[in-house]
N, C-alpha and C positions, 0 to 999 in steps of 0.2 A: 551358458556361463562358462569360461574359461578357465584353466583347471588353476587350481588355488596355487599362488605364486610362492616365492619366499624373500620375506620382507626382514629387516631387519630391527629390532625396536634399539633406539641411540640408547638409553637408558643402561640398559643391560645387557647389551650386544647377542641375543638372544633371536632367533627366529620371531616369527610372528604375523600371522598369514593374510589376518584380516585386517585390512583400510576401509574405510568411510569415509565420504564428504558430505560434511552437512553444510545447509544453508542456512536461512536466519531464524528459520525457526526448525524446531528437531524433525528428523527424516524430512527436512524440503532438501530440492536441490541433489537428490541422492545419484550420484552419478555412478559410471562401470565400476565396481568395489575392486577389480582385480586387476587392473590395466598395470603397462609395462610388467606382464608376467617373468619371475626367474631375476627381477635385479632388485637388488640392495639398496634400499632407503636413498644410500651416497650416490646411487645413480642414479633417481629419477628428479627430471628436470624440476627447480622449485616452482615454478610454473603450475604444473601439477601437484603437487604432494610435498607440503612442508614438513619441516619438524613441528612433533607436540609439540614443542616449546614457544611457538609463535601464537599460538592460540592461550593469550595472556590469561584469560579467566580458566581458561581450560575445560569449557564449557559447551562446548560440539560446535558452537552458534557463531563462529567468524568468517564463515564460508571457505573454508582454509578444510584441506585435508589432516586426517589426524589418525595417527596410529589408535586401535581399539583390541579388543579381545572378542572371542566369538567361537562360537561351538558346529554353526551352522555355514557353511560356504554361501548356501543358497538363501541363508536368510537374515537380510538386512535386518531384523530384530533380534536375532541370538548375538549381535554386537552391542557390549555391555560398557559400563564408565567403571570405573575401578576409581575409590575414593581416596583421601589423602587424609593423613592426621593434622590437622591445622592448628589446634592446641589441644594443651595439658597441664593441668595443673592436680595439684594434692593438697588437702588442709591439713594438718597436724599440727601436735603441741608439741611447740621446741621447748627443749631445757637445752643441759649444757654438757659437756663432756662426748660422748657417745649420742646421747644423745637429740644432738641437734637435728637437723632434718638436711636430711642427702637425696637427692636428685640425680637420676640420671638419664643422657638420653643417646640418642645415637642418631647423627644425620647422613642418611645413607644416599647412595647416587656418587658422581662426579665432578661434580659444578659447588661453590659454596652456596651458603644457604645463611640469609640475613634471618637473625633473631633477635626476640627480645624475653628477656627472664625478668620475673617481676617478684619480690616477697614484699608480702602483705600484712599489715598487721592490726592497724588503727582501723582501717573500710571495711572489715569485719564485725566490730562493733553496732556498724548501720543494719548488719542483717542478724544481730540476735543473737551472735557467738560470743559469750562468756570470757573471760581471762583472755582476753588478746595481747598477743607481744607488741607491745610500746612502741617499741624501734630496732625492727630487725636489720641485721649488715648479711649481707649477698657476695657470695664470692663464687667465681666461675673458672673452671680446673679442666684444662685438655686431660685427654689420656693418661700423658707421661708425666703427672701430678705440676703440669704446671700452672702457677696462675695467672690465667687467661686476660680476669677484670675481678673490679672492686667496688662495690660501693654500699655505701654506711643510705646519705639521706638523696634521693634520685635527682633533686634540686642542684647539688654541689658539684655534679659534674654529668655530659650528656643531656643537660635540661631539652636546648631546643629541637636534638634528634628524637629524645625520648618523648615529645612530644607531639613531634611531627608522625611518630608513628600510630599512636591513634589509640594507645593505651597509659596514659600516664596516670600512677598510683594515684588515691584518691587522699591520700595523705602528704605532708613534705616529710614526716618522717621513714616512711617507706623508702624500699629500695628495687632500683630497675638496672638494667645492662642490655645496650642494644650494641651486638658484634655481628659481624658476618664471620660466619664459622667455617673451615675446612670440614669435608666430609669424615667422619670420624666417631669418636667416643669423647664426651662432655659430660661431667659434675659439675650440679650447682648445690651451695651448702647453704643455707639459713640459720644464724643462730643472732641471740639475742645481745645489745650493747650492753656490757658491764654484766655480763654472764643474766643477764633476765628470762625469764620464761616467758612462755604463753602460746594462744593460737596465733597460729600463722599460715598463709597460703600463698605457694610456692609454685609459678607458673613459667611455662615459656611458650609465646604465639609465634606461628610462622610469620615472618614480615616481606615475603617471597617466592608467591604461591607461582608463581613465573616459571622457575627456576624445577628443574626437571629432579631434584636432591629432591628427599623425605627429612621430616623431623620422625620420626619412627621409635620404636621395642624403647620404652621407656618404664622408671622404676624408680620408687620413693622407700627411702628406708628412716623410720622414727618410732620413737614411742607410741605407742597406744593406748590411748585408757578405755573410760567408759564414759556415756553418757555424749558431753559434746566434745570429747577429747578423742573420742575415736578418728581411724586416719579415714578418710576421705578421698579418692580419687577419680580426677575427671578428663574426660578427652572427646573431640567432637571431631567427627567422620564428616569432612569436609567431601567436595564434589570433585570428579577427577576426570577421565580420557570416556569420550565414543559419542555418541550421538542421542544420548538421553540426558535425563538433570539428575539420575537416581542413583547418585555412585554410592558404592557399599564397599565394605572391608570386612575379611574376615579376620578378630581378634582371637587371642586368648591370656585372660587374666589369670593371673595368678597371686596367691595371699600364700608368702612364707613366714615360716616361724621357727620350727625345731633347726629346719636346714642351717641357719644365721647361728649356731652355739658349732657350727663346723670352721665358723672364721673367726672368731675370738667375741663372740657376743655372750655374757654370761646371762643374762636375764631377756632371752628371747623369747617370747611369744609363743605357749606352746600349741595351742590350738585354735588356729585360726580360724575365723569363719569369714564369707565373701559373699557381698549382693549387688547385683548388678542393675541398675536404674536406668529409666529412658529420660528425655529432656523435662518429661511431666511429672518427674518423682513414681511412674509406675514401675514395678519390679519385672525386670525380665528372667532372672535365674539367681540362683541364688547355689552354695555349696559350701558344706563342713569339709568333707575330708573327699579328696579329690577321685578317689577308687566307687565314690556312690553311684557318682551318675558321669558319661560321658568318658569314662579312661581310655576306650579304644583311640575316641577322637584326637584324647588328648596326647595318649601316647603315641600317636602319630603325627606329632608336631616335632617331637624330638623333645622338647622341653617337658616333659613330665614331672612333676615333682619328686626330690631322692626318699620323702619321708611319706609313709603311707597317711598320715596326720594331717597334714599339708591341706587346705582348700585352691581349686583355681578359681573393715577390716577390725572386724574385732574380735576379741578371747570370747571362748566359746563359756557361759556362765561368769560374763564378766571379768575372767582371764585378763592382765594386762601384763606389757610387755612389747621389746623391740619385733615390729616385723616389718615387710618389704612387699610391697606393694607393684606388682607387674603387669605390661602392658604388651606384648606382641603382635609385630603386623605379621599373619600368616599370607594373606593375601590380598 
């Protein structure tokens, strides 16, 4: 075997030592891993070795070379698929003022990234959820607090896009926004017409799994009560780069509360608690206050919580109160 090259991954202009060709089914086809040793992604002919980016599902299986990750030089198995955040959404109970329910996400990479943000109000009702908001209005905010897009009922403008994309609300009073976004920082806010309350669920799916940007580090800040008002948050670890179907991500969640009376929240959440669910409703971890179990790991993320109280969502003894809901891609 020839000694490991250096590769360039387009994404993130980074080194990256290990290639892989797969054929139609996983590990067929597996050809030299290390050929054209010593040149740069930009110089190897596309003949041999595309960009990820051509491999549309992104799923090893196009017979198309594809950057991967790998521990092992010599071993065609230690090349692993790195997963993607494909959606997120969070349920909570909007009121009004403060508040409403705030979203935020971040699409990271250098390419735009098609989305669609959905708030939900009414198709809640089908699955059991209590006081649902009526008719929620959806507004979408760049960075520099500008507004992006708008919409009150998903019918009244965008019908045949938002249709075309394969999520259209289950109500006409719902609200959806399908934009392609610059790489960046994004708020989406839900709140109720003519100041109304209730449950609501606040989403955004990737519509561009193509495209080499992430929807990524995402975070819900609302009220919290008890019982079904508690916040809710979800996200599914889609499939990503290398020569298997088993892509993984490593996350870390986080539940704030004391930290949010640092930026003008007076009735913030003082002690959070955080549980973490698989697709089946089974519990994978669960944490009160963040210093019990796990601080080295976490403290080595950089993002630690500033309040020892903090869990990485509801009040711990039925506590209710504003917290924020977080989501980070570490890897």
């Amino acid at each position: 075997m020839p000694a490991v090259p250096i590769w360039v991954d387009t994404r993130t202009g980074n080194p990256d030592p290990f290639i892989t060709r797969a054929g139609i089914a996983p590990y067929a086809d597996l050809v030299t891993a290390w050929e054209a040793a010593r040149e740069t992604l930009a110089q190897v002919p596309t003949t041999s070795l595309r960009p990820q980016t051509s491999d549309v599902d992104r799923d090893g299986e196009d017979n198309q070379s594809e950057l991967a990750s790998g521990t092992d030089p010599n071993n065609f198995a230690s090349v692993t698929r790195t997963g993607k955040e494909l959606d997120i959404s969070t349920r909570l109970h909007v009121e009004t003022g403060p508040h409403v329910g705030i979203a935020g996400f971040i699409i990271s990479g250098n390419t735009p990234k098609k989305i669609i943000v959905r708030a939900m109000g009414r198709t809640l009702a089908q699955f059991g959820v209590p006081g649902v908001l009526q008719d929620p209005v959806l507004d979408l905010y760049d960075s520099s607090n500008n507004l992006v897009a708008s919409n009150d009922n998903w019918k009244s403008s965008q019908q045949t896009e938002i249709q075309a994309s394969g999520y259209p609300p289950g109500d006409d009073h719902e609200a959806a926004i399908v934009q392609t976004l610059a790489p960046g920082n994004y708020t989406a806010i839900v709140r109720g017409v003519n100041a109304t309350v209730g449950a609501a669920l606040l989403e955004v799916h990737d519509l561009d799994q193509s495209s080499a940007s992430l929807v990524t580090n995402i975070s819900t800040r609302g009220p919290i009560g008890t019982n079904a008002n508690v916040m809710i948050g979800g996200f599914i670890v889609g499939g990503g780069l290398g020569t298997n179907r088993d892509g993984s991500s490593e996350v870390l969640v986080r539940a704030l509360g004391p930290e949010l009376t640092s930026f003008g929240i007076a009735d913030a959440l003082l002690d959070p608690i955080l549980e973490l669910h698989d697709g089946n409703g089974n519990l994978v971890g669960s944490n009160d206050n963040w210093k019990d179990s796990q601080q080295a790991a976490i403290q080595a993320t950089g993002l630690a919580p500033s309040d020892d109280r903090e869990a990485i969502v509801r009040g711990k003894s039925n506590a209710t109160g504003v917290g924020l809901i977080e989501i980070y891609r570490i890897h």
